[in-house]
C-alpha positions as CSV (number, residue, x, y, z in Angstrom):
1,X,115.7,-31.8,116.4
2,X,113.7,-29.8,118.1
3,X,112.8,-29.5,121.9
4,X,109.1,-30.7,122.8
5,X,109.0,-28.2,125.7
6,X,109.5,-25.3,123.3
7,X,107.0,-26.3,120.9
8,X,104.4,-27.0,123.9
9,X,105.1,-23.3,124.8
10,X,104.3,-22.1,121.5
11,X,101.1,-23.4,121.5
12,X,100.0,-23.0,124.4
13,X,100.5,-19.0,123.9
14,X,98.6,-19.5,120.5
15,X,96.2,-21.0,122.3
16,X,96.0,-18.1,125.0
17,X,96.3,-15.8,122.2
18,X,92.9,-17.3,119.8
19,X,91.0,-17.1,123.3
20,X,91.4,-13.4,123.5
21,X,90.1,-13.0,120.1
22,X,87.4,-15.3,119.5
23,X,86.0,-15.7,123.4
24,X,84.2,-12.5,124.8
25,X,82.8,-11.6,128.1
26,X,79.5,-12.1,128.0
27,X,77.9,-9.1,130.1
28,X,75.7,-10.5,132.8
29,X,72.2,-9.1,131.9
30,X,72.5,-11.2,129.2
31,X,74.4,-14.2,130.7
32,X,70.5,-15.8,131.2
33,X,69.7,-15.9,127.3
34,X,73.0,-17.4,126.4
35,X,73.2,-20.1,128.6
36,X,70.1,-20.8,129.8
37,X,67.7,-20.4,127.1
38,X,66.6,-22.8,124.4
39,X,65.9,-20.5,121.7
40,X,69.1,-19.6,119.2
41,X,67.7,-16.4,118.2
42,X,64.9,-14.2,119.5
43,X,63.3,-11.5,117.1
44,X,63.3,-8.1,118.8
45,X,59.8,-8.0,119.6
46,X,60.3,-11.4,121.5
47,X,63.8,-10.4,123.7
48,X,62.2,-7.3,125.1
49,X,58.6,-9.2,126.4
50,X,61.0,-12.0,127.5
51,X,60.6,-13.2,130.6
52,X,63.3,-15.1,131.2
53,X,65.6,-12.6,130.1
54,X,63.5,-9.7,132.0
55,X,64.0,-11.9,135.1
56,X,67.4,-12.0,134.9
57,X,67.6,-9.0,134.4
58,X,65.8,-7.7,137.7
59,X,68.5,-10.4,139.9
60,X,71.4,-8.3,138.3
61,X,70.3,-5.2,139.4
């Protein structure tokens, strides 16, 4: 049979391991459009006039 403790370990470093890959950084100038807007996608005539995002923006700088 096999130990519980050694199977917890194993996934818990699969776990670790699936965060690396799939979970990014997200860089802070755009930190305000993924978590604080509504919208799910902007066209690219809409994200530059944003002002949300153009706020943002100005407090990370």
């Amino acid at each position: 049979m096999s130990d519980p403790n050694e199977s917890r370990g194993v996934l818990s470093r699969i776990r670790l391991w699936l965060r690396g890959e799939v979970v990014d950084d997200v860089p802070p100038e755009l930190a305000a459009c993924e978590f604080q807007c509504r919208a799910q996608e902007c066209l690219h005539d809409k994200w530059e006039t944003c002002e949300n995002r153009l706020r943002a923006a100005r407090s990370v700088e």
